[in-house]
PAZAPA-4460 file (N, C-alpha, C; in steps of 0.05 Angstrom, whole numbers, plus 32768, in hexadecimal, padded with zeros to 4 digits):
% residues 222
    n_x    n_y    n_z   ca_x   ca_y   ca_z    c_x    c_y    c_z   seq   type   mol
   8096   866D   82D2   80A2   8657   82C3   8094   863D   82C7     1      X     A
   8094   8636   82E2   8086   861B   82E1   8063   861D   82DC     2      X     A
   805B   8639   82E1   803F   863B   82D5   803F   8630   82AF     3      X     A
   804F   8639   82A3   8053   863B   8282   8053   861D   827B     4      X     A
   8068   860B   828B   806A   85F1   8293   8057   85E8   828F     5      X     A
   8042   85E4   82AE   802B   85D5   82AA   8015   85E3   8299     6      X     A
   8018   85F9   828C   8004   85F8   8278   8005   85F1   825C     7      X     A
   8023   85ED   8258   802C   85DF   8243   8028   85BB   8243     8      X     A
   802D   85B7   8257   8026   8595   8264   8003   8591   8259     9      X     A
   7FF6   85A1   826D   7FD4   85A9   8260   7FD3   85A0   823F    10      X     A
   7FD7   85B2   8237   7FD1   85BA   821F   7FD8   85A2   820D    11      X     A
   7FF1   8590   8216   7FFE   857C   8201   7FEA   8569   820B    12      X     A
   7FDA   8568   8223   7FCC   8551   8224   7FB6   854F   8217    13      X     A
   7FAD   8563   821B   7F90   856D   8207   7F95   856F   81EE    14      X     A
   7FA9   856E   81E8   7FB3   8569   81C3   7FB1   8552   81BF    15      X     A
   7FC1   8539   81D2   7FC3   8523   81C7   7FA4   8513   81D3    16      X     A
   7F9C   851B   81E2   7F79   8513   81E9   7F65   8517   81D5    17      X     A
   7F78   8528   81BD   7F68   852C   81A5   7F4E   853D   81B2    18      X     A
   7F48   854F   81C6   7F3B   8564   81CD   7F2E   857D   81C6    19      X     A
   7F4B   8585   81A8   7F4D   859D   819F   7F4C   8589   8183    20      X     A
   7F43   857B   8181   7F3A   8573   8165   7F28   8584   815C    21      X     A
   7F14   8580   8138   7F2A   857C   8120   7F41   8596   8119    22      X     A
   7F38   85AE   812E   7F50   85C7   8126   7F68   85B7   8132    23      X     A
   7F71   85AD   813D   7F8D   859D   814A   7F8B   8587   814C    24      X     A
   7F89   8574   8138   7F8C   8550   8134   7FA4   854B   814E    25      X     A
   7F90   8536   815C   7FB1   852E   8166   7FC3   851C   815C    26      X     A
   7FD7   8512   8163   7FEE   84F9   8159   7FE2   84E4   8157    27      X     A
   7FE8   84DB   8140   7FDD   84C0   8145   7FBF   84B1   813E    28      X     A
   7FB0   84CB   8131   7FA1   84C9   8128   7F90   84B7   8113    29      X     A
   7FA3   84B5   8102   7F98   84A2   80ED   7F8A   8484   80F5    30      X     A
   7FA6   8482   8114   7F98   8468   8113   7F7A   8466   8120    31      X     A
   7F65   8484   8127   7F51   8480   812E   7F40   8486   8117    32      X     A
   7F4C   8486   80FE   7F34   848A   80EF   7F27   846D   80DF    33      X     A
   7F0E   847D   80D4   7EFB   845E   80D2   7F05   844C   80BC    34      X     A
   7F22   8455   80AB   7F33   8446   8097   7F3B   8430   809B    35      X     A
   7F4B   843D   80B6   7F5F   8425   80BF   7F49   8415   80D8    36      X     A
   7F37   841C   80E0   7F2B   840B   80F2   7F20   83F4   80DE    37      X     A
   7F19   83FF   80CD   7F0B   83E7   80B5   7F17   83D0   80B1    38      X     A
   7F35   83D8   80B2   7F49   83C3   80AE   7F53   83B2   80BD    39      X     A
   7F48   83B4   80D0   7F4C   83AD   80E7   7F40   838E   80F3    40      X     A
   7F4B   837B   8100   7F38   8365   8106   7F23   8364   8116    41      X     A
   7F0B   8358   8106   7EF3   8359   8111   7EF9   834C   8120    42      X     A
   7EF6   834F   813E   7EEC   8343   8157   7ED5   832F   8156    43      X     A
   7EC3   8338   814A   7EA5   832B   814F   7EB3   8313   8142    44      X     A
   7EB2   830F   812A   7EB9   82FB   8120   7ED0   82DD   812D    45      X     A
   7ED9   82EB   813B   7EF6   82D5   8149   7EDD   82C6   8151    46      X     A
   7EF2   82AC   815B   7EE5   8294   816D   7F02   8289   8181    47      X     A
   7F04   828F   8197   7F18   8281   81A4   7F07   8266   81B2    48      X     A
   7F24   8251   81A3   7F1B   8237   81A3   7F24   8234   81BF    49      X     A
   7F17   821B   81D1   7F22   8213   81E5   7F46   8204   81E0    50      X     A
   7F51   81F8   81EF   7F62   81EC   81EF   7F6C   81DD   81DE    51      X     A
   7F58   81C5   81EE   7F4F   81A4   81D5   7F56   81B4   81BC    52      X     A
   7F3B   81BA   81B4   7F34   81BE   8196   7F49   81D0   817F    53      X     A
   7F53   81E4   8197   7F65   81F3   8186   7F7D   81E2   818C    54      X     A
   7F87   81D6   8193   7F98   81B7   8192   7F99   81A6   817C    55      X     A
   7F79   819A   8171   7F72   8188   8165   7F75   8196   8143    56      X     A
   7F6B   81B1   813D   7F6B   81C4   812D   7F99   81C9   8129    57      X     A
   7FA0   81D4   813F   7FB9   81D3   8135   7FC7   81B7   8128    58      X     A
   7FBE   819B   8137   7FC6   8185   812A   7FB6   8184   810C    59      X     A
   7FA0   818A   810A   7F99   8186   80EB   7FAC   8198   80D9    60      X     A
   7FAB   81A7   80D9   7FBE   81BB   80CE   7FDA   81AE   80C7    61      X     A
   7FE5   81A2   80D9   7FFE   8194   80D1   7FFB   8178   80CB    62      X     A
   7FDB   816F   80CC   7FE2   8151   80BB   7FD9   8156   8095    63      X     A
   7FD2   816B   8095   7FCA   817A   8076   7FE4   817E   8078    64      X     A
   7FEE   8188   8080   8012   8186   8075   802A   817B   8071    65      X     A
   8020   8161   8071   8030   8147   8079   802C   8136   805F    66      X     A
   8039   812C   8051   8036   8121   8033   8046   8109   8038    67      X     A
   8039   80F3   802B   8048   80D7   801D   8054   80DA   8006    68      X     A
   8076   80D5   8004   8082   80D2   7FED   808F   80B9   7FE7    69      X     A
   8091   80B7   7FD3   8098   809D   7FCD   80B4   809C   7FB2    70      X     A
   80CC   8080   7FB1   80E0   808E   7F9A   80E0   806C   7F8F    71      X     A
   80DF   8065   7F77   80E3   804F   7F72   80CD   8043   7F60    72      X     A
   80CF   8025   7F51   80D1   800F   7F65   80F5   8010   7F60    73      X     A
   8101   7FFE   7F6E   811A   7FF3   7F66   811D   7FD9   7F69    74      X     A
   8132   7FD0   7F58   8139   7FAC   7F5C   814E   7FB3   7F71    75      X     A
   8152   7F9A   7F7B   8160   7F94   7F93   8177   7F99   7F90    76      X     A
   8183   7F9F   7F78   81A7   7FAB   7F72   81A8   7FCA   7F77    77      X     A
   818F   7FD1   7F79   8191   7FEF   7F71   8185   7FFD   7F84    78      X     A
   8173   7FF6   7F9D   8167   8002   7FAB   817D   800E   7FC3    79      X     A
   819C   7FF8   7FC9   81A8   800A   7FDA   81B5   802B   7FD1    80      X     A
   81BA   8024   7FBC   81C4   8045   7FAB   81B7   8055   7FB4    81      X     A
   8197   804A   7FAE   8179   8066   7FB1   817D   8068   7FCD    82      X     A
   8184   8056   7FDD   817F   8066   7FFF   8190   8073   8002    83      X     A
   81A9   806D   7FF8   81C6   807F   7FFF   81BB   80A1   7FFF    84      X     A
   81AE   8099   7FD7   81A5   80BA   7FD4   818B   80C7   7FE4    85      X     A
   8185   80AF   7FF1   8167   80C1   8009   8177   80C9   8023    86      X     A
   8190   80BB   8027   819C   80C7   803C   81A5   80EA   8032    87      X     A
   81AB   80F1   801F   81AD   8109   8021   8197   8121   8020    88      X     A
   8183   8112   802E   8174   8125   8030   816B   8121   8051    89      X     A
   8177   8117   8058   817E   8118   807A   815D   8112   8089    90      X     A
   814D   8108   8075   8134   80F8   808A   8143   80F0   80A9    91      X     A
   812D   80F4   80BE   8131   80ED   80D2   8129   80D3   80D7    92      X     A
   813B   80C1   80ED   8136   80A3   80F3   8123   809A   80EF    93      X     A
   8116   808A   80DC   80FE   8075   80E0   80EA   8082   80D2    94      X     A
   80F1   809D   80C5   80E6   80B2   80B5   80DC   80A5   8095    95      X     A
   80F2   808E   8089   80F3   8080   8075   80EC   8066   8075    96      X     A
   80E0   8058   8064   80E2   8035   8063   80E4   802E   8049    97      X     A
   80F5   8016   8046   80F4   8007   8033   80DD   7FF0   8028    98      X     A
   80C7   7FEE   801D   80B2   7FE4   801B   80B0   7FD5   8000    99      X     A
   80AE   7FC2   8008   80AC   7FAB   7FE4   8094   7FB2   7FD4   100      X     A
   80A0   7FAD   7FBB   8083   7FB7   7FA3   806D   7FA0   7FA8   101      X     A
   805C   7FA6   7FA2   8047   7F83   7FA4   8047   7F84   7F8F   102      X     A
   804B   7F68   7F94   8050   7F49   7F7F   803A   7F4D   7F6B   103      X     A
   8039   7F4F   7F53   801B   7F51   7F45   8012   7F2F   7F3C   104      X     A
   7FF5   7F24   7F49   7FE9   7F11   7F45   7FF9   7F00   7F3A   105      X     A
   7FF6   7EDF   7F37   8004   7ECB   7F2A   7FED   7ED0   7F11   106      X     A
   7FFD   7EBF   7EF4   7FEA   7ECA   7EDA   7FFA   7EAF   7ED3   107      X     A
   7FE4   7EA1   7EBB   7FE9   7E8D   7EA6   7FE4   7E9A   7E92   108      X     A
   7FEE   7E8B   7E81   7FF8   7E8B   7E67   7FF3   7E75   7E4E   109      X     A
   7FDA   7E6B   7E41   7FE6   7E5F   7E24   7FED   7E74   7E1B   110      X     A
   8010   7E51   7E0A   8020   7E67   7E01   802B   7E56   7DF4   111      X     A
   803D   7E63   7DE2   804B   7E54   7DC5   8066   7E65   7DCD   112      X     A
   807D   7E4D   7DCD   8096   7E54   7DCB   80A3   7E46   7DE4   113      X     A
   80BD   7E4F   7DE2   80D1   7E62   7DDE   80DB   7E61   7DC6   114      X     A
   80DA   7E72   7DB3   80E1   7E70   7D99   80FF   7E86   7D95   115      X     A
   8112   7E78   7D9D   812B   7E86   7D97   8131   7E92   7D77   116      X     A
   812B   7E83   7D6D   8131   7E87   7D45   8118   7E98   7D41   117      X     A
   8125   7EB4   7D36   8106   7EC7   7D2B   80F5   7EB6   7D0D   118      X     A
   8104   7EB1   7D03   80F7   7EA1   7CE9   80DB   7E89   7CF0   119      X     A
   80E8   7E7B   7D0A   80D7   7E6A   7D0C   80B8   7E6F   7D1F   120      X     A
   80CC   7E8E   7D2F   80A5   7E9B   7D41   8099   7EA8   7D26   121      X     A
   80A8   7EA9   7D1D   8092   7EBA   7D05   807D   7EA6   7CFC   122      X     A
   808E   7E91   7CF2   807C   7E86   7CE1   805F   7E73   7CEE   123      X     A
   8072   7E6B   7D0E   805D   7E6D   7D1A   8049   7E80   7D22   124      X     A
   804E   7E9B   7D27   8038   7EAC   7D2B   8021   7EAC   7D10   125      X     A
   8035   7EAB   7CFB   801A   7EA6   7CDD   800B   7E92   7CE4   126      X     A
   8010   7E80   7CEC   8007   7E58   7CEC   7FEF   7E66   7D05   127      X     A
   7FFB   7E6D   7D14   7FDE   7E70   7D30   7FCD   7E86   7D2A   128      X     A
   7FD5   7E9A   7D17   7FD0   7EB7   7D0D   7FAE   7EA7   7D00   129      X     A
   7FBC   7E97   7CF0   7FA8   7E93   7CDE   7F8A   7E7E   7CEC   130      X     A
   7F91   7E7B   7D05   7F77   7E6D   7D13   7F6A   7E84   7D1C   131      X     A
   7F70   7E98   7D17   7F61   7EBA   7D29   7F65   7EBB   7D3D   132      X     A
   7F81   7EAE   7D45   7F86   7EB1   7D6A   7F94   7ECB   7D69   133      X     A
   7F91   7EDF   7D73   7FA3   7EF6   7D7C   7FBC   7EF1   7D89   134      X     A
   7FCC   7EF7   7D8F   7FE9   7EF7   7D93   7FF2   7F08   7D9F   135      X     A
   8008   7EFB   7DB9   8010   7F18   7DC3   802F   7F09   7DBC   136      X     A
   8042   7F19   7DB6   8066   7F19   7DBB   806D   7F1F   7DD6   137      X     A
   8071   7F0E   7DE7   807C   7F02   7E01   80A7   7F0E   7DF3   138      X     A
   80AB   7F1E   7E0C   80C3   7F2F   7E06   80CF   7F20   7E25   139      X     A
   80C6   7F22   7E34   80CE   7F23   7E5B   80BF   7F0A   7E63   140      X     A
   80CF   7EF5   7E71   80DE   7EEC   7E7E   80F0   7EE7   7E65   141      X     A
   810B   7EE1   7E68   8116   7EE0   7E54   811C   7EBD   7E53   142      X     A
   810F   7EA8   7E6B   810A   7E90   7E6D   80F2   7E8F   7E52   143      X     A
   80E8   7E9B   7E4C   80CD   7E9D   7E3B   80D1   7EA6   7E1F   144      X     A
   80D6   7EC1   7E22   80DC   7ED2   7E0A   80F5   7EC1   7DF0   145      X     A
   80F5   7ED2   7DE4   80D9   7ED3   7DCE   80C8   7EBA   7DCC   146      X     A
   80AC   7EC2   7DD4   8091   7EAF   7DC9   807A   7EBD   7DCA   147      X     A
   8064   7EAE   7DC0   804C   7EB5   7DC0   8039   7EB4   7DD3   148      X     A
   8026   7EC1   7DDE   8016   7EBB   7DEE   7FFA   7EBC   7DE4   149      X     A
   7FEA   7EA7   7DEA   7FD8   7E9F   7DD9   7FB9   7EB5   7DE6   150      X     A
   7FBB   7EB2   7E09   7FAA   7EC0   7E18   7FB9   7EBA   7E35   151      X     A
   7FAA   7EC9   7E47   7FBE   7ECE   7E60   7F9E   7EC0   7E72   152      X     A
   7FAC   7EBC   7E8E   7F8F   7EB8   7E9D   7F9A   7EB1   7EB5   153      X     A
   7F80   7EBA   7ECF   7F97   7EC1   7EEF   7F9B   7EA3   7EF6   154      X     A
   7F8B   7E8D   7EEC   7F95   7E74   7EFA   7F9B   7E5D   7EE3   155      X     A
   7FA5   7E48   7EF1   7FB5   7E2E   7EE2   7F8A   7E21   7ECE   156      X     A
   7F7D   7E20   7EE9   7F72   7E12   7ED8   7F68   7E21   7EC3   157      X     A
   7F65   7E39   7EC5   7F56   7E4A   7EB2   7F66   7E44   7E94   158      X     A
   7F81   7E4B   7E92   7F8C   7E4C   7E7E   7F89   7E2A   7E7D   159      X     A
   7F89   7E13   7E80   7F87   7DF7   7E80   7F72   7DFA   7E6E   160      X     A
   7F5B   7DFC   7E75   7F40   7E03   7E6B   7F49   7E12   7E49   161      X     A
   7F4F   7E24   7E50   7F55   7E32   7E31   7F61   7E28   7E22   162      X     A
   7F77   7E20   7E2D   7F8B   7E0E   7E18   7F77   7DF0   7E07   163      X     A
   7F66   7DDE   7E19   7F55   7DD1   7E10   7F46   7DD2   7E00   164      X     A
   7F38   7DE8   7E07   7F1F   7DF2   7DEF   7F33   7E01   7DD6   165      X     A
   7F4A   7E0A   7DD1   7F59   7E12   7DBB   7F5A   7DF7   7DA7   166      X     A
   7F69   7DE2   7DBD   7F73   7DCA   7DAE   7F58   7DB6   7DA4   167      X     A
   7F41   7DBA   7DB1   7F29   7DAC   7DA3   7F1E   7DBA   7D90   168      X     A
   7F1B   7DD3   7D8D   7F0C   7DE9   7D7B   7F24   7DE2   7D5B   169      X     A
   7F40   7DE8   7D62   7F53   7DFC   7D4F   7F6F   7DE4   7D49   170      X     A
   7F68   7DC5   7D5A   7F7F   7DB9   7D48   7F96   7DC2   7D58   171      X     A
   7F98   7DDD   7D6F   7FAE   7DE2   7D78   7FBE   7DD4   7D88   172      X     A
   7FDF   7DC6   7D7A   7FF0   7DBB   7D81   8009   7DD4   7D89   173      X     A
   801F   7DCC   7D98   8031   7DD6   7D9A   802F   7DE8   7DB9   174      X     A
   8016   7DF2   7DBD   8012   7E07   7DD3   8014   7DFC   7DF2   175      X     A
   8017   7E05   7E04   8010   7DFC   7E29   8014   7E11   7E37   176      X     A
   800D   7E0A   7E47   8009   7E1F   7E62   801C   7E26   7E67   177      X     A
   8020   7E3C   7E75   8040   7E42   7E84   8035   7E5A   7E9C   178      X     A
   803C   7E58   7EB0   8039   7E6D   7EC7   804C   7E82   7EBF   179      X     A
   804B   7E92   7EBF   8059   7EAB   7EC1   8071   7EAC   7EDE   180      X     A
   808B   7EB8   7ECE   8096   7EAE   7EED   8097   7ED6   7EF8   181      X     A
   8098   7ED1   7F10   8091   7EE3   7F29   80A3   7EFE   7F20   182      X     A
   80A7   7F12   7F1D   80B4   7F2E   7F11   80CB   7F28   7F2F   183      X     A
   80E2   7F30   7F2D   80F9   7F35   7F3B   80EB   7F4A   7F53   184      X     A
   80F7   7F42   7F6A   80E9   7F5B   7F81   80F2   7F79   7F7A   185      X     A
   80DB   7F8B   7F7C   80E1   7FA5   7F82   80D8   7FB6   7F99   186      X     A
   80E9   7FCC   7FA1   80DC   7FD1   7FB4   80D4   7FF8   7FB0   187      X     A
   80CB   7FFD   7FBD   80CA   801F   7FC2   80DD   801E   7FDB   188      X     A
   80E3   8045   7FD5   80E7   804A   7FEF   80DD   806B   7FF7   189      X     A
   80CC   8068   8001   80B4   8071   8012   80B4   807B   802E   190      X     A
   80A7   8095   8028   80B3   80AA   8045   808F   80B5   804D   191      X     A
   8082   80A8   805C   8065   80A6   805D   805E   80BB   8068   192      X     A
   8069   80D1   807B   8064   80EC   808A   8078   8101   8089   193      X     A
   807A   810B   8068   8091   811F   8066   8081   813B   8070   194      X     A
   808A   8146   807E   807E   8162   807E   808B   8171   806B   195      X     A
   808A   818E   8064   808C   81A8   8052   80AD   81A7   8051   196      X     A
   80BA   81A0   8068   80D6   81AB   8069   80D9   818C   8056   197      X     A
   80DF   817D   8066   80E4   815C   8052   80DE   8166   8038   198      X     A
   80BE   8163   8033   80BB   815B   801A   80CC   8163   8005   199      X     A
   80D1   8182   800E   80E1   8197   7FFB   80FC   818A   7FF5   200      X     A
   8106   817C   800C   812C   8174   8007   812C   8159   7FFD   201      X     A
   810D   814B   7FFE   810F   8133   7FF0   8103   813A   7FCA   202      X     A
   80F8   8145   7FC7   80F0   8155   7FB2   80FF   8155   7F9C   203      X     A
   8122   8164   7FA6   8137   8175   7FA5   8147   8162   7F9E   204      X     A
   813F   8146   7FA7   8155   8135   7FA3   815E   812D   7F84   205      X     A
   8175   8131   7F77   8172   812B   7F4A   8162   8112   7F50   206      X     A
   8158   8113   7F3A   8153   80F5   7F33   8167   80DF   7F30   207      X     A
   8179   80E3   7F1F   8188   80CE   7F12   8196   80C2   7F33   208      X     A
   8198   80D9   7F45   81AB   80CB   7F5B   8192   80B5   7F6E   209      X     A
   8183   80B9   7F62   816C   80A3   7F73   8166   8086   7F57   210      X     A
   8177   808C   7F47   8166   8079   7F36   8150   807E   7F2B   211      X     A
   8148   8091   7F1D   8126   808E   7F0F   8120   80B0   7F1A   212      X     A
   8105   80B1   7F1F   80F6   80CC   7F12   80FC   80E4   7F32   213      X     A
   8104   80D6   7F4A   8104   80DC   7F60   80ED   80DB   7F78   214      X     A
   80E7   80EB   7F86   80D3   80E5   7F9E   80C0   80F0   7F8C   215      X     A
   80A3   80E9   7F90   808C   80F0   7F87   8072   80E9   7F97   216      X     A
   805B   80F2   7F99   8046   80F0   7FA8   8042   80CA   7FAA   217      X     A
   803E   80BE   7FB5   803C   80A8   7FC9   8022   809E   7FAC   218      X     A
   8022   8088   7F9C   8013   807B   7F89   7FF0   8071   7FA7   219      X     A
   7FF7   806A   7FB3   7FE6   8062   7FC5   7FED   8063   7FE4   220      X     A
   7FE6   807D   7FEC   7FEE   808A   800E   7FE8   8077   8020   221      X     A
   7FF4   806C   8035   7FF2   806C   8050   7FD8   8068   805A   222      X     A
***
């Protein structure tokens, strides 16, 4: 009996040693054939990085994954609503800022008006029409609107200058300068390092509950 034993013990070893191969495959075989070795990862090819570098390599990785979003502009009545709705997307502390739009340049203006009565911008726009000055319809500031703008220009004396050479060339009475007054503040509100999880729940957020189109890629990043 225990002879039958250890020659049965024998025999299963020399089966699974794959010994009595190809008349008796042993278990397990497949995984030595040249199919699945193929599939297998090339060794040669690896590179184990030191520490540092595979450190520096895992940080790149997650600053490619890190996105500037941005929701807005808004006027100053309306920007606390939009944070209410960035709170529900549970950014972490100091994760968000509120950041003012920049101011766009100071601009002059010869200009004709304020012409409240449409009858009478018309007839002025014919009267200036007819010197070949082009014309723009001034709608905004509503200190302004409705009038004409004769040409725009970034400084006082520039438009000074223009207005001069109009009124010596073209007879033009009625027109002056006017600065443009400054647009009402707006601001963004701007989340400069969302990673994958953020971006997705700021994304997610409706629009309408933020005021306007919602979070979107950052107009000019960080």
């Amino acid at each position: 009996m225990l002879f039958r034993s250890v020659l049965a013990n024998l025999l299963f070893f020399v089966w699974v040693r794959g010994w009595l191969a190809p008349g008796f495959p042993p278990p397990r075989q497949a995984e030595s054939e040249p199919e699945r070795l193929a599939q297998q990862v090339r060794p040669e090819v690896l590179t184990v990085l030191p520490a540092k570098a595979a450190s520096a390599a895992l940080n790149a990785v997650r600053e490619a994954a890190v996105s500037c979003l941005e929701a807005g502009p808004y006027e100053a009545d309306k920007v606390e609503a939009a944070e209410a709705a960035l709170a529900a997307a549970q950014p972490a502390s100091g994760a968000w800022a509120r950041e003012p739009m920049a101011a766009p340049p100071a601009e002059w203006l010869v200009f004709a008006g304020r012409y409240a009565d449409a009858a009478a911008r018309r007839a002025r726009q014919q009267e200036l029409g007819k010197l070949g000055l082009e014309l723009e319809t001034l709608t905004e500031p509503p200190e302004l609107a409705p009038g004409l703008v004769i040409s725009r220009h970034a400084s006082r004396q520039a438009a000074e200058t223009a207005l001069a050479n109009l009124i010596n060339r073209k007879s033009l009475k009625g027109a002056r300068v006017v600065e443009m007054p400054a647009p009402p503040a707006r601001y963004w509100l701007r989340v400069a390092r969302a990673d994958a999880e953020l971006a997705t729940r700021l994304k997610a957020l409706p629009g309408d509950a933020l005021g306007g189109e919602g979070f979107k890629a950052c107009a000019t990043p960080p």
